[in-house]
C-alpha positions in Angstrom: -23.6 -27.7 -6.9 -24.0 -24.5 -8.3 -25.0 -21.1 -6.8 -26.4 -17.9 -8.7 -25.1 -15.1 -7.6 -26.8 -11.8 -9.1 -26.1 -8.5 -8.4 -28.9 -6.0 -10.0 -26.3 -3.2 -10.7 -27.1 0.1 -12.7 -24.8 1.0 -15.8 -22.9 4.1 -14.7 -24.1 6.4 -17.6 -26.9 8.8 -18.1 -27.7 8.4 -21.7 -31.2 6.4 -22.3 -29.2 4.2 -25.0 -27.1 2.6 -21.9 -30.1 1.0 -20.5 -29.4 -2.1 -22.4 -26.6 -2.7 -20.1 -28.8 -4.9 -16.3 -26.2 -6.1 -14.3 -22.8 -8.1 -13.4 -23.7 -11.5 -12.1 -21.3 -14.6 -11.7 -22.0 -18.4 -11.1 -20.5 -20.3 -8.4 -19.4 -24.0 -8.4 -17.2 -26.0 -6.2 -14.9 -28.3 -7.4 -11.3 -30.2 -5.9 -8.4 -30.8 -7.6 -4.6 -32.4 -6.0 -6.3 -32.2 -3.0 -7.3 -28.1 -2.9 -11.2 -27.8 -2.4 -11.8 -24.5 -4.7 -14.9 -22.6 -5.7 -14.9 -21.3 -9.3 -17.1 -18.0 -10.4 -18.0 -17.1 -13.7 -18.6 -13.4 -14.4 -20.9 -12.8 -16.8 -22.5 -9.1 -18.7 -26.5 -9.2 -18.2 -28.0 -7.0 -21.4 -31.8 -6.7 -22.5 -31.3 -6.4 -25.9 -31.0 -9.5 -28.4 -28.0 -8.8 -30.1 -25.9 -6.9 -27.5 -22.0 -7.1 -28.1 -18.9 -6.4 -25.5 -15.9 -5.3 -27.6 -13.9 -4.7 -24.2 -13.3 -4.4 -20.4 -11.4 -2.2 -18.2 -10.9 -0.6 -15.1 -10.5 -3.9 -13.4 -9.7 -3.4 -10.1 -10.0 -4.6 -6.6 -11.7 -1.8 -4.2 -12.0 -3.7 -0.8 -8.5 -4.6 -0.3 -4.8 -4.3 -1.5 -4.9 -8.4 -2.0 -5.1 -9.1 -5.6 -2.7 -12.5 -5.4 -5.4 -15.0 -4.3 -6.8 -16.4 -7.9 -5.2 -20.0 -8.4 -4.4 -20.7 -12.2 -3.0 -24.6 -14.0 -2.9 -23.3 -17.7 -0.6 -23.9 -20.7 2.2 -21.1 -20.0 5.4 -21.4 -19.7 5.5 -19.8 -16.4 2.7 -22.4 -15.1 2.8 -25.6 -16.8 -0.4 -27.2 -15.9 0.3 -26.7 -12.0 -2.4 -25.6 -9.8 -0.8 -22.6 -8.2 -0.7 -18.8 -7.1 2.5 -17.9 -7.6 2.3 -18.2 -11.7 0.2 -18.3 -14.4 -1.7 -16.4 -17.0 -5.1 -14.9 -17.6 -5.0 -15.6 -21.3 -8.0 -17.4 -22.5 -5.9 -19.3 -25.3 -3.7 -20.8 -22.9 -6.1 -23.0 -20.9 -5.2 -25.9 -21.2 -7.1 -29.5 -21.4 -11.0 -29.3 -21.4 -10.9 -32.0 -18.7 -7.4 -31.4 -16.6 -6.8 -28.0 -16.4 -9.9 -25.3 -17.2 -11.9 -26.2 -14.8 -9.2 -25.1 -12.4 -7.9 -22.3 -13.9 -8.9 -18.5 -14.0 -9.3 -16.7 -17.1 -10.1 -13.3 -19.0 -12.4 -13.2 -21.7 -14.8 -11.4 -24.1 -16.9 -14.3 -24.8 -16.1 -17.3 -27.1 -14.5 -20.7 -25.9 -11.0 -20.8 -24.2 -8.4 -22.0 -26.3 -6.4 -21.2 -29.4 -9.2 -19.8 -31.3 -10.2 -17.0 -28.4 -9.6 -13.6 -29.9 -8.8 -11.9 -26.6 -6.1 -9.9 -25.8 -4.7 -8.0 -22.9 -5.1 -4.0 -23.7 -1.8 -2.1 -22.4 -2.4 -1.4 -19.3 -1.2 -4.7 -18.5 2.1 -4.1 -19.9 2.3 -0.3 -18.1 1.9 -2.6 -15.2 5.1 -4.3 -15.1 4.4 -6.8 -17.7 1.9 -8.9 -19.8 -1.2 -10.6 -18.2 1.1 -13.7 -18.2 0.9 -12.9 -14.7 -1.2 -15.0 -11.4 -2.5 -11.5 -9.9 -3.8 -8.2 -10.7 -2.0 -5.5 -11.2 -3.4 -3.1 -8.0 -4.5 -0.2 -8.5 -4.1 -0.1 -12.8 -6.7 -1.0 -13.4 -6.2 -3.3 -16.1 -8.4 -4.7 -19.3 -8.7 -6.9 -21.9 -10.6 -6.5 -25.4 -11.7 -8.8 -28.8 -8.8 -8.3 -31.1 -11.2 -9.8 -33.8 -14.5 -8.1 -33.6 -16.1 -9.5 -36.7 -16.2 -12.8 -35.2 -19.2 -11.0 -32.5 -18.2 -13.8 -29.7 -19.0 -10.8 -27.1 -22.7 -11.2 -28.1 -25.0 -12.6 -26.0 -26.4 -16.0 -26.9 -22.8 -16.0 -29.3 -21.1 -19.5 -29.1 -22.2 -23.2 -29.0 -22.3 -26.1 -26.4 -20.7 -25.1 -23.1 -18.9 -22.2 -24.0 -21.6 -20.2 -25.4 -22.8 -17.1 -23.7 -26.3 -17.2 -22.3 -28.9 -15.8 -24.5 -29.3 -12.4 -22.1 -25.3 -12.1 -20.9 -21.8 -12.3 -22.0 -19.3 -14.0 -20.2 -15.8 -12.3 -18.6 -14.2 -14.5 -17.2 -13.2 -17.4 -14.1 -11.8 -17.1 -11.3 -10.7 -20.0 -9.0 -10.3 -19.5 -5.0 -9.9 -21.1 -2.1 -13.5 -22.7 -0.7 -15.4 -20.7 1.6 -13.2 -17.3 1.3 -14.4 -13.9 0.2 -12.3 -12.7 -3.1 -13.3 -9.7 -2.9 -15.1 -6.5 -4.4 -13.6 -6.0 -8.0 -14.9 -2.6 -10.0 -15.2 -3.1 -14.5 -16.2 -1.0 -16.6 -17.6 -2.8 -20.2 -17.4 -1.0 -23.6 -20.2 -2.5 -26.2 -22.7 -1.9 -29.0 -26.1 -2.5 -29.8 -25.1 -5.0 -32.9 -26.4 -3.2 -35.2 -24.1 0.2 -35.0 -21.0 1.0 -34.0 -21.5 3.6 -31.8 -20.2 2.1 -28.2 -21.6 3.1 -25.2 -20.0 2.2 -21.8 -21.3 0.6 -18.4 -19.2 0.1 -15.1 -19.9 -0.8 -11.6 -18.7 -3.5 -8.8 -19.4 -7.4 -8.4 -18.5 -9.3 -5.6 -16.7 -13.3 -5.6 -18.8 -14.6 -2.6 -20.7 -13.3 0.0 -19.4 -10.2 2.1 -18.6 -11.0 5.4 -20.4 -9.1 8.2 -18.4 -6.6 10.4 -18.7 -9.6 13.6 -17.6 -12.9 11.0 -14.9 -11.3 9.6 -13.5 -9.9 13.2 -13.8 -13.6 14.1 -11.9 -14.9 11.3 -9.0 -12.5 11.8 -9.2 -13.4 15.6 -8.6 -17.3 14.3 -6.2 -16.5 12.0 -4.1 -14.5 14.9 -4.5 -17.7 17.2 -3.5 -19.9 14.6 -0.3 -18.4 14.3 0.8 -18.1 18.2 0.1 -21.5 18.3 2.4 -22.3 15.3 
């Protein structure tokens, strides 16, 4: 079952050239794996013109909330080893893992192109200033972190760039996954996007907020913390 969820978003620049930039959007599915129900967004880069191309992300960083350590990951690394978990993992694209066994459940970084060893991402250093590499389950809070196409020539931050499944849609780019736990809000994350028409290299820039899920209004979420609290005194 999949979900669309689109948030119209204007491009946090003044010049009439940033236009190109719509929106951040991300697609929801649910899936199960070892017995964890999970819901999986995609974040994808809505443009308007044809040939549009990311060249990188930054300023990634959750706004609502000081929780950055809820994103489960079962990718190639050495930390992780092809376990669903929290408590390791990486956001490398190359490191995904089996097409069948472990992307699907995994969350990932990327400017465009398919996960796996031929994904020219890379973590910028903000990562590193961090504490360490991206080879990490969380975000770093408050860093606000990025990623970027080590390989630009190869264009997979273009729209409608790639083939079969991993292809970006004809109008967007995708940024990444990010696996959750069913039925919880993962919060209100800011990015700012750096990218080109195509056909210069002048790069103009774009940032705003996206949300995984649907916020939870003021009464809901007051009742969930109330359950949460009972469910411990009774523990």
């Amino acid at each position: 079952m999949k979900f669309a969820a689109a948030f119209a978003l204007a491009a946090a620049v003044t010049s009439a050239s940033s236009a190109t930039f719509v929106q951040f959007y991300t697609v929801k599915t649910q899936t199960a794996t070892a017995g964890v129900n999970l819901d999986v967004y995609t974040l994808f880069a809505r443009f308007n013109g044809s040939t549009d191309t990311i060249v990188n992300a930054f300023n990634f960083n959750r706004v609502d909330s000081n929780t950055t350590n809820i994103f489960y990951h079962k990718d190639n690394s050495d930390s992780n080893g092809g376990v669903l978990m929290k408590e390791f993992g990486t956001w490398s694209p190359s490191q995904t893992g089996s097409a069948a066994a472990n992307r699907p459940f995994d969350s990932w970084l990327t400017i465009g192109g398919s996960t796996g060893g031929t994904n020219s991402t890379n973590a910028d250093p903000s990562w590193p200033a961090a504490g360490g590499s991206w080879a990490r389950p969380d975000v770093p809070n408050g860093v606000n972190v990025g990623w970027f196409n080590s390989n630009p020539p190869n264009l997979q931050g273009r729209v409608g760039a790639g083939s079969g499944t991993a292809a970006n849609p004809a109008d967007a780019v995708r940024l990444g996954q990010f696996v959750i736990d069913r039925d919880t809000f993962g919060g209100t994350w800011n990015l700012k996007i750096g990218y080109t028409d195509g056909v210069s290299t002048s790069v103009q820039f774009a940032e705003n907020t996206f949300n995984l899920g649907v916020i939870p209004a003021p009464g809901a979420a007051a009742l969930l913390g109330l359950a949460g609290l009972a469910g411990r005194r009774r523990r």
